[in-house]
C-alpha positions in Angstrom: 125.8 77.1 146.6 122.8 76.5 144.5 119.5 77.9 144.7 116.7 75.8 143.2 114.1 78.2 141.7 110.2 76.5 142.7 107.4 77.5 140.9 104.3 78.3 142.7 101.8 78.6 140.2 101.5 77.3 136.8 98.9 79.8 135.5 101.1 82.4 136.6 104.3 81.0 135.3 102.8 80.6 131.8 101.4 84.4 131.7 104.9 85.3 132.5 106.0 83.2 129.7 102.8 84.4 127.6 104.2 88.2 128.3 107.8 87.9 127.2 107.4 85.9 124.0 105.0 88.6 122.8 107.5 91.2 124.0 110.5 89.4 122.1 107.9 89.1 118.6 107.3 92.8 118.7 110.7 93.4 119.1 111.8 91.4 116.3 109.1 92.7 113.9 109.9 95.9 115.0 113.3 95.5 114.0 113.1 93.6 110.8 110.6 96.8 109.9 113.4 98.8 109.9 112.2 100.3 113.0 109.0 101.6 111.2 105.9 101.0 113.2 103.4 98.7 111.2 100.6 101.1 111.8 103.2 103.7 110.1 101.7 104.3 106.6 101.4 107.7 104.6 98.5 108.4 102.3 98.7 110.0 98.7 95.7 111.4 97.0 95.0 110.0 93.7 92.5 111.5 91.6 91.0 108.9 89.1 90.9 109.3 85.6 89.1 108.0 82.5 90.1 104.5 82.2 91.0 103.6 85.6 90.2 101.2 87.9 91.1 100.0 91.6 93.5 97.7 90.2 95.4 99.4 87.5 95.3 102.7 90.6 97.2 99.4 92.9 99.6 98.5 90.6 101.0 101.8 90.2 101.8 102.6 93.8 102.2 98.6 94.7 104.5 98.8 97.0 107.2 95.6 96.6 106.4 92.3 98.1 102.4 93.1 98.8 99.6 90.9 97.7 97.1 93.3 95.5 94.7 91.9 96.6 95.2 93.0 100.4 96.4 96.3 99.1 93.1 96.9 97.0 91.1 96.2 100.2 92.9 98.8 102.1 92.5 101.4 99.5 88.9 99.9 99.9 88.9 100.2 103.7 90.6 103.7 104.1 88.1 105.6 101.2 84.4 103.9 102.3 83.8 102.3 99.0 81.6 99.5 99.6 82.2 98.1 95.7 85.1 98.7 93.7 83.2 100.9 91.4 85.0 104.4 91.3 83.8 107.3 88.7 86.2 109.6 86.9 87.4 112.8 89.0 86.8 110.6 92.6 90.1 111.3 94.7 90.9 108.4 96.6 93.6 108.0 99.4 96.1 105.4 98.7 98.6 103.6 101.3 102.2 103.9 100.5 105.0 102.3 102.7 
């Protein structure tokens, strides 16, 4: 005996839908993050030195696979600095993943 399924609303179908697609994505990212949440990130405290800049500080703790660009602007983002201009003896706190 089959049992047709009738669908009474659309809008509510299509949350439905809406919920369990962003339910699978946040599995899968979860899993192909090695189970690491994205907002998981640890901070190291670099202290600059004479010579440095934002950039050269990025490209030694760079983690693989990230644009420097983004990575700058979180470094940017975490420590207040409204320029990239950083003085000698400024610590800064720097993602690592």
């Amino acid at each position: 005996m089959s049992r047709q399924i009738r669908i009474k609303s659309k809008t509510r179908f299509c949350l439905f839908l809406t919920a369990i697609t962003a339910l699978f994505i946040l599995l899968l990212a979860a899993v192909w993050n090695g189970g690491k949440a994205a907002s998981e990130v640890d901070w190291i405290e670099v202290e600059v030195v004479e010579g440095d800049t934002l950039w050269h500080i990025a490209k030694r703790t760079l983690p693989p696979h990230t644009d420097i660009r983004e990575y700058i602007r979180q470094i940017r983002e975490v420590n207040g600095l409204k320029t990239c201009n950083i003085r000698v003896g400024q610590k800064l706190f720097v993602p690592v993943y």
